[in-house]
Predicted model as a PDB file, atoms N, CA, C, CB and O in Angstrom, pLDDT in the B-factor column:
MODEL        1                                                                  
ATOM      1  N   UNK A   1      40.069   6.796   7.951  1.00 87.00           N  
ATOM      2  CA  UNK A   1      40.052   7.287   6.579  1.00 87.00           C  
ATOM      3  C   UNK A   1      40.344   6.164   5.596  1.00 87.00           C  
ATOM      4  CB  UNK A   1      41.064   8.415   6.404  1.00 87.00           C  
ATOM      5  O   UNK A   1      39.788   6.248   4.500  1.00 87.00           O  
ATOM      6  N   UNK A   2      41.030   5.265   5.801  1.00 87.00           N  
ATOM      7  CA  UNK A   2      41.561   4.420   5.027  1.00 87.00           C  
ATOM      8  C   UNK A   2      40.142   3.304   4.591  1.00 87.00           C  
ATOM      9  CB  UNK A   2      42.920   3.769   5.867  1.00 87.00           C  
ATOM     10  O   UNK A   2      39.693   2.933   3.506  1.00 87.00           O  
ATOM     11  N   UNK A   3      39.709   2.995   6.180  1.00 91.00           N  
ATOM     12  CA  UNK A   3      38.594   1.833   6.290  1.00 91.00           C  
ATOM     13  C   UNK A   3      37.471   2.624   4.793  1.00 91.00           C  
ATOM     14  CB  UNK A   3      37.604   1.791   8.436  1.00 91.00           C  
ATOM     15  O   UNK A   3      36.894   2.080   3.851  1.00 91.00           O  
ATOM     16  N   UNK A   4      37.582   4.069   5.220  1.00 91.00           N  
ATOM     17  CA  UNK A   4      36.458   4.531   4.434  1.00 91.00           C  
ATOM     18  C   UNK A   4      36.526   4.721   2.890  1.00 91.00           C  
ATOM     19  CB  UNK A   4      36.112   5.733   4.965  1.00 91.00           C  
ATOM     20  O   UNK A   4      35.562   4.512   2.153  1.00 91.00           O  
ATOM     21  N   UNK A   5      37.660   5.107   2.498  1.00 93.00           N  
ATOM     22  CA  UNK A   5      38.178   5.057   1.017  1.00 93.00           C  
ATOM     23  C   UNK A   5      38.508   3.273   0.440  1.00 93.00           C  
ATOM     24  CB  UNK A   5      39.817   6.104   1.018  1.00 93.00           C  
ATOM     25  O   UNK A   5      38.599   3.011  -0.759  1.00 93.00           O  
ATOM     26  N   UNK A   6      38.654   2.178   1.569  1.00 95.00           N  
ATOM     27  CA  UNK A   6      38.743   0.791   1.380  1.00 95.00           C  
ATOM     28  C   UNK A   6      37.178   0.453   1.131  1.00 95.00           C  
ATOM     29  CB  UNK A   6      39.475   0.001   2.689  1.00 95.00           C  
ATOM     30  O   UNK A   6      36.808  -0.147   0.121  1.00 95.00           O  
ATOM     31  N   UNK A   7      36.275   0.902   2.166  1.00 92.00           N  
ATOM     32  CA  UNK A   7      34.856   0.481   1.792  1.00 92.00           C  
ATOM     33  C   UNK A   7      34.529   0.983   0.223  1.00 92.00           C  
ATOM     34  CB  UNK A   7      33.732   1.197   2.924  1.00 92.00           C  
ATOM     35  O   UNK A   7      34.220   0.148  -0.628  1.00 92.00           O  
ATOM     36  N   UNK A   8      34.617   2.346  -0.079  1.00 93.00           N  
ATOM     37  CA  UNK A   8      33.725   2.645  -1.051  1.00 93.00           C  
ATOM     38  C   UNK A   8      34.722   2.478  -2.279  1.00 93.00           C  
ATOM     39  CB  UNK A   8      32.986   4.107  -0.853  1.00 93.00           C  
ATOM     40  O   UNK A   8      34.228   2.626  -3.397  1.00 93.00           O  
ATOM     41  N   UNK A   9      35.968   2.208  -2.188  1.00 95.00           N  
ATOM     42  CA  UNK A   9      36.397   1.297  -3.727  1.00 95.00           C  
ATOM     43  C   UNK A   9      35.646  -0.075  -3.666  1.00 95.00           C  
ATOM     44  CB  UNK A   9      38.309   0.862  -3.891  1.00 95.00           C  
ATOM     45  O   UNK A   9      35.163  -0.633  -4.651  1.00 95.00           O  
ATOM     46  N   UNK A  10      35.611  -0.533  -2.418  1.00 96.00           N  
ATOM     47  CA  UNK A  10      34.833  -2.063  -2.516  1.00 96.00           C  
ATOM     48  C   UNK A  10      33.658  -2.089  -3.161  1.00 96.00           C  
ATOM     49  CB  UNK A  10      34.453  -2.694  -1.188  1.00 96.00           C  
ATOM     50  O   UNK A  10      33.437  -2.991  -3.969  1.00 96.00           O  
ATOM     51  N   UNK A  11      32.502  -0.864  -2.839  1.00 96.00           N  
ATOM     52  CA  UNK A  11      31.646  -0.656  -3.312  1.00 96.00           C  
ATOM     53  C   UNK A  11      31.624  -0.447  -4.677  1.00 96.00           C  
ATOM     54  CB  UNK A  11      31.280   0.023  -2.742  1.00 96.00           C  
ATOM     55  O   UNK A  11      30.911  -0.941  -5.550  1.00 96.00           O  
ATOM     56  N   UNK A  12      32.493   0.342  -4.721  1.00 96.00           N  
ATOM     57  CA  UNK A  12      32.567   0.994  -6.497  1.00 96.00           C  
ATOM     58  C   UNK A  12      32.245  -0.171  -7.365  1.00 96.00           C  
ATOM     59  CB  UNK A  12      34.318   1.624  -7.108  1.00 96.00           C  
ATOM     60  O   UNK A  12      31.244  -0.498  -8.003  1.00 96.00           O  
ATOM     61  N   UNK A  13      34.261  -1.057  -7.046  1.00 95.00           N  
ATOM     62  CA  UNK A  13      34.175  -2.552  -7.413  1.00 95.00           C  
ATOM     63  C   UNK A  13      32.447  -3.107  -7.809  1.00 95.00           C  
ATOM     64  CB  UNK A  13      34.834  -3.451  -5.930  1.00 95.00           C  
ATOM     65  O   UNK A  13      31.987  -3.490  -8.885  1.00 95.00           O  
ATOM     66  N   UNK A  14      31.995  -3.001  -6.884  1.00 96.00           N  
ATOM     67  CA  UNK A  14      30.954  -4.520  -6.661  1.00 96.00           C  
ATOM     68  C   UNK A  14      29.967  -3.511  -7.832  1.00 96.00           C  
ATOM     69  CB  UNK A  14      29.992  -5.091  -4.416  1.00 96.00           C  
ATOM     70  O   UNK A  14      29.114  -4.071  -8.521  1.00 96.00           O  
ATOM     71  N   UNK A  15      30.135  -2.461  -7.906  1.00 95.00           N  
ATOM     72  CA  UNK A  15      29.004  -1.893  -8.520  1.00 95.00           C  
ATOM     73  C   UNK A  15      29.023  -1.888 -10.076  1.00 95.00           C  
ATOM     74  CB  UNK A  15      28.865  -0.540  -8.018  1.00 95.00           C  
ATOM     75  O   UNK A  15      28.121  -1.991 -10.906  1.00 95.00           O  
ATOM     76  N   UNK A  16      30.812  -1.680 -10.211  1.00 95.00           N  
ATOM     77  CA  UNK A  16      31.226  -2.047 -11.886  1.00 95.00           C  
ATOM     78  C   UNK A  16      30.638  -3.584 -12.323  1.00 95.00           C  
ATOM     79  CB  UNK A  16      33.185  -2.105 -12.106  1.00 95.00           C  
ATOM     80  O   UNK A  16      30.075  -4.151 -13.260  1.00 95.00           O  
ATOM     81  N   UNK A  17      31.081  -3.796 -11.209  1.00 95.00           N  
ATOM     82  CA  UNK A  17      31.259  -5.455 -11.061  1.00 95.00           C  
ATOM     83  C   UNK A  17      29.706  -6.086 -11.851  1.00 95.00           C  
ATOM     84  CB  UNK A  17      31.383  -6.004  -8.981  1.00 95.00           C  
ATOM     85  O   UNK A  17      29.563  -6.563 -12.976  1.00 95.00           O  
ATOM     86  N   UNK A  18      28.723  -5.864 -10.791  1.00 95.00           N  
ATOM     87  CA  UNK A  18      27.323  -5.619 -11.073  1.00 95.00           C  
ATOM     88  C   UNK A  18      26.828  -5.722 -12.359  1.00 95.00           C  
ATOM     89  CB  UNK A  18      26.995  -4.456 -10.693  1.00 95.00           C  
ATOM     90  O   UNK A  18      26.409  -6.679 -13.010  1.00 95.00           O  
ATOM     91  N   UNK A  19      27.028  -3.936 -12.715  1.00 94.00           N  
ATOM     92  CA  UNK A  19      27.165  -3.357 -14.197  1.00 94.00           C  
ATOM     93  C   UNK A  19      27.261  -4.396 -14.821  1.00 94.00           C  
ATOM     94  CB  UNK A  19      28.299  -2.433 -14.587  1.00 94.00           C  
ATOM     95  O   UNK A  19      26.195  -5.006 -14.911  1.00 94.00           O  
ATOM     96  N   UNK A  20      28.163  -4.880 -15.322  1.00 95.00           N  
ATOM     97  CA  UNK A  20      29.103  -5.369 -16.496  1.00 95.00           C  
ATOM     98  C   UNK A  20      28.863  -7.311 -16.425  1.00 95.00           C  
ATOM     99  CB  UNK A  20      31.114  -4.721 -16.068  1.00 95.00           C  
ATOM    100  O   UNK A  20      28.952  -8.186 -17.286  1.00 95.00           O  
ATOM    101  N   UNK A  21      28.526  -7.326 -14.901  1.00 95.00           N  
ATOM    102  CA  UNK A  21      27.512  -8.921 -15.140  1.00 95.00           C  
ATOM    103  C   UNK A  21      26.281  -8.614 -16.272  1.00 95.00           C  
ATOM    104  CB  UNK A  21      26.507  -9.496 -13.338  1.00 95.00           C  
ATOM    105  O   UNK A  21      26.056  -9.120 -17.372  1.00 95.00           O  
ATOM    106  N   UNK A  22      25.413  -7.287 -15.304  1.00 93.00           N  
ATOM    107  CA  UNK A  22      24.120  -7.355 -16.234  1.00 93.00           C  
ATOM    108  C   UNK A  22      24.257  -7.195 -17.790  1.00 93.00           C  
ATOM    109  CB  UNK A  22      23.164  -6.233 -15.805  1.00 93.00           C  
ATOM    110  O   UNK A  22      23.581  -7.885 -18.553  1.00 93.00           O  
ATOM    111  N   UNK A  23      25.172  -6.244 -18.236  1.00 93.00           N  
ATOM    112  CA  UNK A  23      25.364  -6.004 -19.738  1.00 93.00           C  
ATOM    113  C   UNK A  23      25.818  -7.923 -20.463  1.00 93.00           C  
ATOM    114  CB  UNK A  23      27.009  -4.513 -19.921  1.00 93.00           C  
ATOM    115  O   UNK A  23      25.333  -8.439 -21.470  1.00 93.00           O  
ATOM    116  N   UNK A  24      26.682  -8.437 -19.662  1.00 94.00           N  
ATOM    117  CA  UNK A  24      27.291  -9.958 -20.259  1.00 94.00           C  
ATOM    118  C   UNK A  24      25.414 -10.864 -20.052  1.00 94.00           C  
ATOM    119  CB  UNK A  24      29.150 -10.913 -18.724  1.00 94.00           C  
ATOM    120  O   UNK A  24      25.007 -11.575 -20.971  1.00 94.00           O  
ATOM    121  N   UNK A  25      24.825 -10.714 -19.177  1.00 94.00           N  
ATOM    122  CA  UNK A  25      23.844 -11.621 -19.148  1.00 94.00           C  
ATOM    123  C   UNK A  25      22.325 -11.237 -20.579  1.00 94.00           C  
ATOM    124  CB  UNK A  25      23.358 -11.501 -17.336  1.00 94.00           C  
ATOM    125  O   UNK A  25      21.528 -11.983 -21.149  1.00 94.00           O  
ATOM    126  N   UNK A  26      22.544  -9.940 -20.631  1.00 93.00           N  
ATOM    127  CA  UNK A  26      21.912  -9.295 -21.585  1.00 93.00           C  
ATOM    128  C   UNK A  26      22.002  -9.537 -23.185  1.00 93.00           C  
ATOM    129  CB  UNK A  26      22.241  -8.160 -21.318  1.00 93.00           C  
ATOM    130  O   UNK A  26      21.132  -9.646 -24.049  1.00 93.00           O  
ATOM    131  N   UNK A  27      23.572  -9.581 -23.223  1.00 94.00           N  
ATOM    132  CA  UNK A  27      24.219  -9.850 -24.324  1.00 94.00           C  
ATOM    133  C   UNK A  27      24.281 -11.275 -24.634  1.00 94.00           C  
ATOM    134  CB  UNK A  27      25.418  -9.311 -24.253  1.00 94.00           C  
ATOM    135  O   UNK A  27      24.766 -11.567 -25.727  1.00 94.00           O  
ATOM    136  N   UNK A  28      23.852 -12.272 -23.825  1.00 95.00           N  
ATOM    137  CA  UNK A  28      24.160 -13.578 -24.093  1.00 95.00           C  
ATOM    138  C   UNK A  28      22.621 -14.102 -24.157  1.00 95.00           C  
ATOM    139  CB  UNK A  28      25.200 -14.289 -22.946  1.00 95.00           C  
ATOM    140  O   UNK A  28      22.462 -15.250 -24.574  1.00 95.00           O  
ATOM    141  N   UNK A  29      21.444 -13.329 -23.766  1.00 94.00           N  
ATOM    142  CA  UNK A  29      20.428 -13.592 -23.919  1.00 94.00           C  
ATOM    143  C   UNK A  29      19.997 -13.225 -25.444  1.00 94.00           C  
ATOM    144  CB  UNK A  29      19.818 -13.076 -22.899  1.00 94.00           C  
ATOM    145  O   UNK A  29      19.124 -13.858 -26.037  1.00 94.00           O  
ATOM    146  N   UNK A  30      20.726 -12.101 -26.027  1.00 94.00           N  
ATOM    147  CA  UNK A  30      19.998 -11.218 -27.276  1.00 94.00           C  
ATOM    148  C   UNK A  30      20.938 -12.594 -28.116  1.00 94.00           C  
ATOM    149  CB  UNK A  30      20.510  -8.932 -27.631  1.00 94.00           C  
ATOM    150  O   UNK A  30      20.293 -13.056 -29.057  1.00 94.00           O  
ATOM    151  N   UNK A  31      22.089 -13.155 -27.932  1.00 95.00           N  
ATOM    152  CA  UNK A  31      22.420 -14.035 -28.550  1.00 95.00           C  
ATOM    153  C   UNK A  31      21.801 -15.168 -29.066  1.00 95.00           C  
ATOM    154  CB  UNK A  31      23.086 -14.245 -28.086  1.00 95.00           C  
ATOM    155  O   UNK A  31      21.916 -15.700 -30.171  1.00 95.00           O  
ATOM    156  N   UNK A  32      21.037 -15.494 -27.964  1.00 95.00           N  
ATOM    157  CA  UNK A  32      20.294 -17.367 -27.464  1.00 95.00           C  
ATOM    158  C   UNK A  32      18.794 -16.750 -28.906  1.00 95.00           C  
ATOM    159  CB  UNK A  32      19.288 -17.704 -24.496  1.00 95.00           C  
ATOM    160  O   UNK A  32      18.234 -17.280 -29.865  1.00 95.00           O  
ATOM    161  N   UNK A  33      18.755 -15.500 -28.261  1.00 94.00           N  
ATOM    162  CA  UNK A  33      17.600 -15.268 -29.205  1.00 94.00           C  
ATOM    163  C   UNK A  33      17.648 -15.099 -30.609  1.00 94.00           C  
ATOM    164  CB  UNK A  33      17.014 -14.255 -28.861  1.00 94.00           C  
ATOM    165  O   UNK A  33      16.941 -15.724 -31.399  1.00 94.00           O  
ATOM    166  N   UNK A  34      18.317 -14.423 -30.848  1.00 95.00           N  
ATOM    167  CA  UNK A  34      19.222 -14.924 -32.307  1.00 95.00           C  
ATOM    168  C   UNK A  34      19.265 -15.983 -32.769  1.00 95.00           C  
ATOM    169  CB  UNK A  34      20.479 -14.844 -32.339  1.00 95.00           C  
ATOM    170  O   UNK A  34      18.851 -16.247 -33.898  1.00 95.00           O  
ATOM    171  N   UNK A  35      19.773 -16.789 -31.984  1.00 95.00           N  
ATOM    172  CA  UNK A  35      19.944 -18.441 -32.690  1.00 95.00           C  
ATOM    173  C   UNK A  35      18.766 -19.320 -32.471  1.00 95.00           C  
ATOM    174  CB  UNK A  35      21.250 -19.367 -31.987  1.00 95.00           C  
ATOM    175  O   UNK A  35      18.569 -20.348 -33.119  1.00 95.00           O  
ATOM    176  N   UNK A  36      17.960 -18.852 -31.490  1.00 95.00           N  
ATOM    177  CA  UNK A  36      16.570 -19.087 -31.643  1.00 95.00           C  
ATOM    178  C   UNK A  36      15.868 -18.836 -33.072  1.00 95.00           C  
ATOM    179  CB  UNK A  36      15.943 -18.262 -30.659  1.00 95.00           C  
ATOM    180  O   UNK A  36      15.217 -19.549 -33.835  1.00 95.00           O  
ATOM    181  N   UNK A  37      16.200 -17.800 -33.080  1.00 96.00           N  
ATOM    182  CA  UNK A  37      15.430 -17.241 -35.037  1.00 96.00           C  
ATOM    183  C   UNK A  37      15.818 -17.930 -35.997  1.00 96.00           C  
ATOM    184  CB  UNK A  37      15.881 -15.679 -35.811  1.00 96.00           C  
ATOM    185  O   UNK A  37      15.215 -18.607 -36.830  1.00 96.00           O  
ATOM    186  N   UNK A  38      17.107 -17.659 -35.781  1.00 96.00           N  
ATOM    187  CA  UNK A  38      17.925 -18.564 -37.090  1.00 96.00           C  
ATOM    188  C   UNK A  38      17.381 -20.029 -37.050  1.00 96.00           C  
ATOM    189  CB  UNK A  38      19.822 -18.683 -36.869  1.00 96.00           C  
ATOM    190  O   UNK A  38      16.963 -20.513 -38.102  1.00 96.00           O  
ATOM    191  N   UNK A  39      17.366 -20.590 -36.167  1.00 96.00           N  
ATOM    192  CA  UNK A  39      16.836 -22.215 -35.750  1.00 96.00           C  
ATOM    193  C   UNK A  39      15.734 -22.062 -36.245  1.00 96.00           C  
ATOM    194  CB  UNK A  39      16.700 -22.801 -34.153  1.00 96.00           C  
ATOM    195  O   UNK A  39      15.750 -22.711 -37.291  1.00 96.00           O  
ATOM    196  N   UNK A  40      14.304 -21.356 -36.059  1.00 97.00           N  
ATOM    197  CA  UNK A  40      13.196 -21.562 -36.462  1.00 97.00           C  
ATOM    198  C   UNK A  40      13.497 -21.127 -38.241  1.00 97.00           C  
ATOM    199  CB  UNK A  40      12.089 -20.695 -35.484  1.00 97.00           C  
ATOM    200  O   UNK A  40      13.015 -21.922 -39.048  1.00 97.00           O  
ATOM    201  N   UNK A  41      14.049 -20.253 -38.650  1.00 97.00           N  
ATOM    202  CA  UNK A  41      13.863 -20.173 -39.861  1.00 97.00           C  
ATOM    203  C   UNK A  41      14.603 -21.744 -40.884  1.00 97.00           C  
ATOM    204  CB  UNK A  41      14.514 -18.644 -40.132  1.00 97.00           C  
ATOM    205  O   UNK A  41      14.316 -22.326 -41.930  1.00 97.00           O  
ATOM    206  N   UNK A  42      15.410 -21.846 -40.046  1.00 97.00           N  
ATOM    207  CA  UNK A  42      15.995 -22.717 -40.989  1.00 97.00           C  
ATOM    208  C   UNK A  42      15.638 -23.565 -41.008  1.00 97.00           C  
ATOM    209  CB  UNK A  42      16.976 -22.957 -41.044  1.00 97.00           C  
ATOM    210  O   UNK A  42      16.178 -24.274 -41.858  1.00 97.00           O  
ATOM    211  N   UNK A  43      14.733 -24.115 -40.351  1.00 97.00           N  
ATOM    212  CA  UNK A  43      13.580 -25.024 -40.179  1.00 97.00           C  
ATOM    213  C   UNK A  43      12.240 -25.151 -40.991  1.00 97.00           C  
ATOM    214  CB  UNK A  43      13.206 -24.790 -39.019  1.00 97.00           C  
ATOM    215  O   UNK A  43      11.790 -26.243 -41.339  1.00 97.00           O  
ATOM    216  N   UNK A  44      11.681 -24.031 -41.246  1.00 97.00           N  
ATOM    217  CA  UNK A  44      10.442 -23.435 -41.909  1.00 97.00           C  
ATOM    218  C   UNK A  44      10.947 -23.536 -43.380  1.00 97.00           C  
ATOM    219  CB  UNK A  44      10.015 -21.785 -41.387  1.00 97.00           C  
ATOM    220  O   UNK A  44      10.199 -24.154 -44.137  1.00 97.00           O  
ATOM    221  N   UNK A  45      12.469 -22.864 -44.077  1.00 97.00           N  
ATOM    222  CA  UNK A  45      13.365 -23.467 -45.008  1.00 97.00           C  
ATOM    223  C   UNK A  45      13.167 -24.945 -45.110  1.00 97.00           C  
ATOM    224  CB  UNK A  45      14.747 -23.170 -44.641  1.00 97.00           C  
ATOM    225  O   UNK A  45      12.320 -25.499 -45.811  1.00 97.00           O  
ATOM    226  N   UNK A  46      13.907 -25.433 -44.451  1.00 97.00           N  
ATOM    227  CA  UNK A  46      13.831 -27.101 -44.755  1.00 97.00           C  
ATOM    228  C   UNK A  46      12.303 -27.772 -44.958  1.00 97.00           C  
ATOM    229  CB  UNK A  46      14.534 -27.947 -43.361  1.00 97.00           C  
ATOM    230  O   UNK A  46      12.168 -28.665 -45.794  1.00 97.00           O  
ATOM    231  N   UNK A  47      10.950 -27.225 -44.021  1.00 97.00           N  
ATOM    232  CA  UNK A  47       9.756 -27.936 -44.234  1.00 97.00           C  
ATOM    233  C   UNK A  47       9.450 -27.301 -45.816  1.00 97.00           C  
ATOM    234  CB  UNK A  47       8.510 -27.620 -42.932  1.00 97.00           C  
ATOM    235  O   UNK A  47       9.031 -28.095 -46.658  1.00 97.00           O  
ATOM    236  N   UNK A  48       9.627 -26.116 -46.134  1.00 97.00           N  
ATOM    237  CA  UNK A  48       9.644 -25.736 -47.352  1.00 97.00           C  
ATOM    238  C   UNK A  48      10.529 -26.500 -48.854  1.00 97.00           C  
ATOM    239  CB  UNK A  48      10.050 -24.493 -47.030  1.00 97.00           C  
ATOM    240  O   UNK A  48      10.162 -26.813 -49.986  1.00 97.00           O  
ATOM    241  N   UNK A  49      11.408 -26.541 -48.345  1.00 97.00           N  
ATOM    242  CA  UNK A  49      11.885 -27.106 -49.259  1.00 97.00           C  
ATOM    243  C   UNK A  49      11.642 -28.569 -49.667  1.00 97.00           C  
ATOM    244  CB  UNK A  49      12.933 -26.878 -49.072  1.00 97.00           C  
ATOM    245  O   UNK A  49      11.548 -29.051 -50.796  1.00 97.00           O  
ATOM    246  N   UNK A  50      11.558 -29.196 -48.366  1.00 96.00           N  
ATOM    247  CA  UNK A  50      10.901 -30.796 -48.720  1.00 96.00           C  
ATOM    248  C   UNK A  50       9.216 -30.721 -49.778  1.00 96.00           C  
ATOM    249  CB  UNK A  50      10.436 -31.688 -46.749  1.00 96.00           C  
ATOM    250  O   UNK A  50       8.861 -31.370 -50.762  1.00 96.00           O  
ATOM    251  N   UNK A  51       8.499 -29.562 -48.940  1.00 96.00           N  
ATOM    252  CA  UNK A  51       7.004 -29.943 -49.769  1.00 96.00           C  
ATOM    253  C   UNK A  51       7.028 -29.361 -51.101  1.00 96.00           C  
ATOM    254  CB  UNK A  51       5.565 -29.302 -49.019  1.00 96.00           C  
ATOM    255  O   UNK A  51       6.077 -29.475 -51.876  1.00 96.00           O  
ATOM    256  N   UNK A  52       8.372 -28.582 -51.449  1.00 95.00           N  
ATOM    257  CA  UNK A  52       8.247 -28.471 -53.192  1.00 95.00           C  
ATOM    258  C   UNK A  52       9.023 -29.721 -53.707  1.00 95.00           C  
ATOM    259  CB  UNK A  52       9.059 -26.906 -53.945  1.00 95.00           C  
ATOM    260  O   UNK A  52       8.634 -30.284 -54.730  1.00 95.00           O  
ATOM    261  N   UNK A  53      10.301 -30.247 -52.903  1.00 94.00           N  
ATOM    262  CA  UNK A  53      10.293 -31.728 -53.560  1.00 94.00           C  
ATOM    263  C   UNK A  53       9.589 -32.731 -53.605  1.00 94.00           C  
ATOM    264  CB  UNK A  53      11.013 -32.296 -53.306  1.00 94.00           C  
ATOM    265  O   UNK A  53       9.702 -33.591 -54.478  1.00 94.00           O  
ATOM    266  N   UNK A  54       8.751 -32.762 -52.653  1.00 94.00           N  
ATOM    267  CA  UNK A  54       7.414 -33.916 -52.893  1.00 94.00           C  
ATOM    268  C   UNK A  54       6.426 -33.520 -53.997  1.00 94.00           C  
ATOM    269  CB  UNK A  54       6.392 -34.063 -51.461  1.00 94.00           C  
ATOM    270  O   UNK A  54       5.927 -34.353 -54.755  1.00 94.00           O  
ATOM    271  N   UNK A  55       6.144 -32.077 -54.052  1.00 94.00           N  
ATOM    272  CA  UNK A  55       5.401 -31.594 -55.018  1.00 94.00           C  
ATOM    273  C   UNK A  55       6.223 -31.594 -56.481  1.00 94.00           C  
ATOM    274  CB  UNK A  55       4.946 -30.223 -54.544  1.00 94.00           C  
ATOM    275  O   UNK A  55       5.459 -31.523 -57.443  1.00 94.00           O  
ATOM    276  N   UNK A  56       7.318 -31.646 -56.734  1.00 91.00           N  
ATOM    277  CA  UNK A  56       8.305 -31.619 -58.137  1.00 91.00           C  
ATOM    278  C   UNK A  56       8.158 -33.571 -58.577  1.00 91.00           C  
ATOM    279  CB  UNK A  56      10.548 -30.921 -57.576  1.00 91.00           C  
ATOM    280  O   UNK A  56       8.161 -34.046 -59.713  1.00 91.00           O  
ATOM    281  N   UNK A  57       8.045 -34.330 -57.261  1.00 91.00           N  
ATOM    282  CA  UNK A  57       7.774 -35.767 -57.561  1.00 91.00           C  
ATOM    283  C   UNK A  57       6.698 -35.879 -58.103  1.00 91.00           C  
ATOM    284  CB  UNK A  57       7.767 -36.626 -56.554  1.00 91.00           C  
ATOM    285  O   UNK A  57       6.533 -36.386 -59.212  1.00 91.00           O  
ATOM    286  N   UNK A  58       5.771 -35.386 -57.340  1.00 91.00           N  
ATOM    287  CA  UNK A  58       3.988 -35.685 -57.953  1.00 91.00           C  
ATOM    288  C   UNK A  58       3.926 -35.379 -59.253  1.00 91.00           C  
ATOM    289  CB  UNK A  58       2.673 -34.693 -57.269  1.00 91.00           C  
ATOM    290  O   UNK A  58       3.443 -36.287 -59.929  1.00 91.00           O  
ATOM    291  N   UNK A  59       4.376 -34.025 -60.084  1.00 87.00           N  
ATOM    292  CA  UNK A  59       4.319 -33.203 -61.282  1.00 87.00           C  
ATOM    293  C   UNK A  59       5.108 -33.985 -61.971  1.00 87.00           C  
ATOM    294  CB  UNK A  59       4.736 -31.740 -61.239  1.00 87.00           C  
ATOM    295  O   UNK A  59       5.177 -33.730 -63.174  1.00 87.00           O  
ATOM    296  N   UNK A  60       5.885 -35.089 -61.466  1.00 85.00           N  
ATOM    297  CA  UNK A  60       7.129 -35.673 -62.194  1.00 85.00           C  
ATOM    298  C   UNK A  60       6.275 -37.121 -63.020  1.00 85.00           C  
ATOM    299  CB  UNK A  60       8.630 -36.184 -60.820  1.00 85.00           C  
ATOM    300  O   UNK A  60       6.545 -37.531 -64.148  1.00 85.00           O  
ATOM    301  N   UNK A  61       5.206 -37.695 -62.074  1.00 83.00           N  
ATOM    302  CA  UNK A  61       4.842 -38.846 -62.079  1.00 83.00           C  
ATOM    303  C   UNK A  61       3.264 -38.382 -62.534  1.00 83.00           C  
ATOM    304  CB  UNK A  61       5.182 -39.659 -60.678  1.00 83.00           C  
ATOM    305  O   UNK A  61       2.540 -39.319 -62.870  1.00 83.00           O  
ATOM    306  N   UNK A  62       2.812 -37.340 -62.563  1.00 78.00           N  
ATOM    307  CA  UNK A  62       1.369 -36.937 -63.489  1.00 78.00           C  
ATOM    308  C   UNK A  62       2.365 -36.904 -64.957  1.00 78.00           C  
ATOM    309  CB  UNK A  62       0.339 -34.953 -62.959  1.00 78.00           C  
ATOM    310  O   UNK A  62       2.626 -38.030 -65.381  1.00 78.00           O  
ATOM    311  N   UNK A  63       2.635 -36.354 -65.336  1.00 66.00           N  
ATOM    312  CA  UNK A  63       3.830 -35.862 -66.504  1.00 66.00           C  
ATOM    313  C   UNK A  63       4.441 -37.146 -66.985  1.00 66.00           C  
ATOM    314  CB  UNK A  63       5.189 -34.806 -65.838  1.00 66.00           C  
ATOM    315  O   UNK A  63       5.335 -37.126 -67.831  1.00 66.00           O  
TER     316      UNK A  63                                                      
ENDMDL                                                                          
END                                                                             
């Protein structure tokens, strides 16, 4: 009786255990992807912002 209530807490264990890896690996992926976005935007920002300062130079030096 014991072996058998020792196995299936072991099991239980490994199964929370399991669980709660997949939710942390899930959660750290929706993260990476996040900062993936943020990275590309703030990027697309910066190429933006440089070609209206090259363009504010040109208008500066027609003018």
């Amino acid at each position: 009786m014991v072996r058998v209530a020792t196995y299936f807490g072991m099991s239980l264990g490994a199964f929370v255990f399991w669980q709660s890896m997949e939710k942390v690996h899930v959660w750290i992926a929706l993260h990476q992807d996040e900062k993936k976005e943020r990275l590309n935007s703030e990027a697309e920002i910066r190429i933006m912002r440089e070609e209206l300062l090259h363009q504010a130079k040109q208008n500066e030096r027609l003018a």
